[in-house]
C-alpha positions as CSV (number, residue, x, y, z in Angstrom):
1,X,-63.3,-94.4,-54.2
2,X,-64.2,-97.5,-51.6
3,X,-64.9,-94.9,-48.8
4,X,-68.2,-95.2,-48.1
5,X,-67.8,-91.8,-46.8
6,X,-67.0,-90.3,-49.5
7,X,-69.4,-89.0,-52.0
8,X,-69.4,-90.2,-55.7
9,X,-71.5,-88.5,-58.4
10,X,-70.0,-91.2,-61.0
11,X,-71.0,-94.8,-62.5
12,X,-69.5,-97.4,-59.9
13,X,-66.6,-99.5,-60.8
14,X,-66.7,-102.8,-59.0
15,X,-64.6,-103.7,-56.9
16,X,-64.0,-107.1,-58.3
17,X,-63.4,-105.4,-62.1
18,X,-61.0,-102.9,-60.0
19,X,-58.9,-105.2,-58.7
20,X,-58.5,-107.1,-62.2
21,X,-57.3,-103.9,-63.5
22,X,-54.6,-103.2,-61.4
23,X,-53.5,-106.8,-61.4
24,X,-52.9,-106.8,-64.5
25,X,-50.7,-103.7,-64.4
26,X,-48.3,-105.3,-61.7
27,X,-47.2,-108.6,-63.2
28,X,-43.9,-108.3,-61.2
29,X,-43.4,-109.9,-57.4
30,X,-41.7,-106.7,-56.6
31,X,-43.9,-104.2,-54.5
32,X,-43.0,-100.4,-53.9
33,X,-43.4,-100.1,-49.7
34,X,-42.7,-96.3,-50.3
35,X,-45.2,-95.9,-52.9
36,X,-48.1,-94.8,-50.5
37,X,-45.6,-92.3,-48.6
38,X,-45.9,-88.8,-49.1
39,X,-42.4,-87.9,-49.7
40,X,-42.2,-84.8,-49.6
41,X,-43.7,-84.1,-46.1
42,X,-40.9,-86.9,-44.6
43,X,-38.7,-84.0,-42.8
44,X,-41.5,-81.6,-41.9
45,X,-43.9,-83.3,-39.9
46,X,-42.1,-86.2,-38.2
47,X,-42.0,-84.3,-35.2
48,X,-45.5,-83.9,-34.7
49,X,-47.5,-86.5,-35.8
50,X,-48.5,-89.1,-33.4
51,X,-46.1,-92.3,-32.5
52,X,-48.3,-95.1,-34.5
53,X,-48.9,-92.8,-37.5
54,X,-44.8,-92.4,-37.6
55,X,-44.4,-96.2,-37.5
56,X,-46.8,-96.7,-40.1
57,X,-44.9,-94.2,-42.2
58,X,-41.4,-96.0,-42.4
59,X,-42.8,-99.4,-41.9
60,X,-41.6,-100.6,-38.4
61,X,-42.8,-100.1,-34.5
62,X,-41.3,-100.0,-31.6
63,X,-40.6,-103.3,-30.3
64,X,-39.8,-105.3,-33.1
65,X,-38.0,-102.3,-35.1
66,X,-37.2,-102.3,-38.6
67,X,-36.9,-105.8,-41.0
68,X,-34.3,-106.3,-42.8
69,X,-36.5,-106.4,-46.1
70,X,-37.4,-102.9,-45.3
71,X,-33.9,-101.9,-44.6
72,X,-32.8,-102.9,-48.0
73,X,-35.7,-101.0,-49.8
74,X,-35.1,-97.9,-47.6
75,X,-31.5,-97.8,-48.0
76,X,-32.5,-98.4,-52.3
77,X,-35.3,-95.3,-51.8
78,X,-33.2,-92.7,-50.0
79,X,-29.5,-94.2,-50.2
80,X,-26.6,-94.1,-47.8
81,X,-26.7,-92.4,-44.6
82,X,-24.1,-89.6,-45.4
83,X,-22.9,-86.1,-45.3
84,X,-22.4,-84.5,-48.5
85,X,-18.7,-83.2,-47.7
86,X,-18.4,-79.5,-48.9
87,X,-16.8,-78.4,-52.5
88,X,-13.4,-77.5,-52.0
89,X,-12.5,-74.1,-53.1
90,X,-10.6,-72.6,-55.6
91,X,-7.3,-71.4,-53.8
92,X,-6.6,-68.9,-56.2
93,X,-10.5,-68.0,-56.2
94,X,-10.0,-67.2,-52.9
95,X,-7.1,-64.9,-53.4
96,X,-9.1,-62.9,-55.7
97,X,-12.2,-62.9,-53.1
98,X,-9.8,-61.5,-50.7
99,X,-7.9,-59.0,-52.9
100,X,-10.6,-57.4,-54.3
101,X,-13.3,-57.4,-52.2
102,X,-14.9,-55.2,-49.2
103,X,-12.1,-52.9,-47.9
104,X,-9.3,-53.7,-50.2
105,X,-11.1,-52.0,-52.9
106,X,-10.5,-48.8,-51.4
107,X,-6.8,-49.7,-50.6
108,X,-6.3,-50.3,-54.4
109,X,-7.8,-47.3,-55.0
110,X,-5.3,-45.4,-52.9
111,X,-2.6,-47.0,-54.5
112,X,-3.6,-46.7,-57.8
113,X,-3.6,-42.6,-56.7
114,X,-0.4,-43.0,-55.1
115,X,1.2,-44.0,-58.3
116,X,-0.1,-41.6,-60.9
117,X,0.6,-38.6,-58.2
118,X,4.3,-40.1,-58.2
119,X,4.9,-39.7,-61.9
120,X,2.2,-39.4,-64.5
121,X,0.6,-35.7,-62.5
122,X,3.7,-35.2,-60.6
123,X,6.7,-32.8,-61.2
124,X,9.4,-33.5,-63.2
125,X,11.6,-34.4,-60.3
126,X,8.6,-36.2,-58.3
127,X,9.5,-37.2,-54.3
128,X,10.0,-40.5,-54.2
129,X,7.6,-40.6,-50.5
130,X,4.6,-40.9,-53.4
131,X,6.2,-44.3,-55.3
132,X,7.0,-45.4,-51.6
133,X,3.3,-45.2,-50.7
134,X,1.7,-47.0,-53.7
135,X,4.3,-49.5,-53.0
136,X,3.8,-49.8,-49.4
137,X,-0.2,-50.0,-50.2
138,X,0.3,-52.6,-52.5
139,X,2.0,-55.1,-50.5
140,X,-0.3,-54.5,-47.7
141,X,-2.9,-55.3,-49.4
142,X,-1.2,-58.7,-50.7
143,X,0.5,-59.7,-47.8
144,X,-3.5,-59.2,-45.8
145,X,-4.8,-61.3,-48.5
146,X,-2.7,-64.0,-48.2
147,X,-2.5,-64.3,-44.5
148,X,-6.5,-64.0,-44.8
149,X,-6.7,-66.9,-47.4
150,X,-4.6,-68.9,-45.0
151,X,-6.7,-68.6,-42.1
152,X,-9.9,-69.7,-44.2
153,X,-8.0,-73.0,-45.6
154,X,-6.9,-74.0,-41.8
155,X,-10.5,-73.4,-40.8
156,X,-11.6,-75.5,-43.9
157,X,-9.5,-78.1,-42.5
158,X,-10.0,-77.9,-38.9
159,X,-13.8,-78.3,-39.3
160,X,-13.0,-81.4,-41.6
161,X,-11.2,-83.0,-38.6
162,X,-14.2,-82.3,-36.4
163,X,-16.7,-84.6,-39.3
164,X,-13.9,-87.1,-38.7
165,X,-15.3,-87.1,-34.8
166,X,-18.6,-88.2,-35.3
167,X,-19.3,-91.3,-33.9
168,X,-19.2,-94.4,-36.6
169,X,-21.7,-97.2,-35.1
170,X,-25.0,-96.4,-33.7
171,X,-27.1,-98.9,-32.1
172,X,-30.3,-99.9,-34.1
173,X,-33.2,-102.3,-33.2
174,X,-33.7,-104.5,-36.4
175,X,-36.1,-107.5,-36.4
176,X,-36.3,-107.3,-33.0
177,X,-33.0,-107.5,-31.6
178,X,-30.7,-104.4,-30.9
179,X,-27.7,-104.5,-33.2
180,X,-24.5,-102.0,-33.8
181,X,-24.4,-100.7,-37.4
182,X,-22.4,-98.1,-39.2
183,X,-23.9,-94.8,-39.2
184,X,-23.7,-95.0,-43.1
185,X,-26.3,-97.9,-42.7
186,X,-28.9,-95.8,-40.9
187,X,-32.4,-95.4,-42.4
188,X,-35.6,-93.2,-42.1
């Protein structure tokens, strides 16, 4: 509304009367850095805008770095600097993943068949090559499960072990001196 520039079909406020207002509405010492930052554009466009608009941004340049007073209210805006680990999953939700889906299905199937030919549509005197088969399929189909379920919770846990490589300390320029921090410390 101060612009010059800009056009304004409206009755003026004064600038003096505008100022009044807003002081009034902040009676607090406290002041919101992050209030004039457009949040939601943060992780799209910091690659492209130019160096001095991108200091501006998060409050800092490039020889004197970050304060410490802007640390503290970054860290308070967007919190600690740290993965989200995954959920674990269920182990027995995982069985039943693995029994019952993709090409198990039609392994159950077939031993479902294999069963009611052995007595329910057999002969009297059914060959027992028909129980033998159902059974057979059944533990196949178990014992692949199981071993598949296995693999998945050792590659849960070796890509844990690989998070527990990432470096801890990364070097930082805060009021104006280089400093080591812990990566949990790091802010936009």
């Amino acid at each position: 509304m101060d612009n010059p520039a800009v056009q304004h079909d409206g009755p003026r406020v004064s600038t003096d009367a505008h100022h009044k207002r807003h002081s009034k509405a902040r009676q607090d010492s406290s002041v919101d850095l992050w209030a004039t930052v457009d949040k939601s554009r943060l992780d799209q466009d910091a690659h492209i805008i130019p160096l001095d608009d991108l200091y501006k941004r998060f409050h800092t340049d490039q020889r004197h770095g970050l304060s410490s007073g802007h640390v503290a209210d970054a860290r308070a805006q967007y919190g600690s600097n740290k993965l989200t680990p995954p959920k674990q999953p269920s182990y027995i939700w995982l069985l039943f993943k693995e029994l019952f889906m993709g090409f198990n299905i039609i392994l159950w199937f077939a031993g479902v068949l294999a069963f009611l030919a052995w007595k329910p549509f057999g002969e009297p005197n059914p060959p027992i090559s028909n129980l033998a088969l159902g059974v057979v399929l059944l533990l196949v189909i178990t014992c692949n499960s199981v071993l598949n379920v296995y693999q998945q919770l050792k590659s849960i846990k070796i890509v844990a072990a690989f998070s527990k490589l990432l470096p801890t300390l990364a070097t930082v320029r805060r009021d104006g001196n280089e400093q080591q921090v812990v990566t949990d410390e790091i802010v936009p």
